[in-house]
N, C-alpha and C positions, 0 to 999 in steps of 0.2 A: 514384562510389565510395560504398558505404553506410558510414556512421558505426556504429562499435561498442560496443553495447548494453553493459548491465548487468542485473543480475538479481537481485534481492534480493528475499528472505520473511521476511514478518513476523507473528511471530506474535503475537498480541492475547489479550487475557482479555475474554471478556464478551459476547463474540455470541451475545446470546439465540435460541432457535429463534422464530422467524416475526415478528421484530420489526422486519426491513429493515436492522439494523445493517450486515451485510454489504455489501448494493448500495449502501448511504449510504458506506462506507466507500470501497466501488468509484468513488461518485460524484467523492467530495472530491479524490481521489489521481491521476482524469482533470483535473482542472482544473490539476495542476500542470505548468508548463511542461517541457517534454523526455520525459513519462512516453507511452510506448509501447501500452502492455499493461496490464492491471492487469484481476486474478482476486482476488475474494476466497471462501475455501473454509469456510461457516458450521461445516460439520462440524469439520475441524480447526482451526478459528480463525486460519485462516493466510492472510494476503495475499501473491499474488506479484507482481511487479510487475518488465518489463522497462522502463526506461528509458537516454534519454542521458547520459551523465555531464558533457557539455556543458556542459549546462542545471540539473541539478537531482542530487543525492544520495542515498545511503539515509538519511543524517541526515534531510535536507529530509522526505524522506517519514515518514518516524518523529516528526518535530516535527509535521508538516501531523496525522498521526492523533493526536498527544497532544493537539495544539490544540483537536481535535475532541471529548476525552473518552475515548478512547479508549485506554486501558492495555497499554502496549507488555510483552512478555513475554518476547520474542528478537529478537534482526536477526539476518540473518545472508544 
């Protein structure tokens, strides 16, 4: 039986064009435990990201990118 997902986008202030903000953001957000998926869209500033809710949260991942530097803008 597959376990069911979640889905949440976040969207960020600050991803500069060609500075890897994005993929680093994409990096951080694979290391969390239960996260599935995880796109980050440099154009619209917006991470999507399927995960467990098992394991880990949209809080969890909104904390994981603040801890980063990273300036949360929406969850949703």
């Amino acid at each position: 039986m597959r376990p069911d997902f979640e889905h949440a986008a976040i969207a960020v202030d600050a991803f500069a064009r060609g500075t890897g903000e994005a993929e680093r953001a994409e990096r951080l957000l694979r290391r969390v435990t239960g996260v599935r998926w995880v796109y980050a869209n440099p154009l619209t500033e917006t991470i999507y990201v399927q995960f467990d809710p098992v394991f880990c949260s949209d809080g969890v991942l909104a904390r994981v990118l603040s801890d980063a530097g990273f300036r949360e803008v929406c969850l949703s």
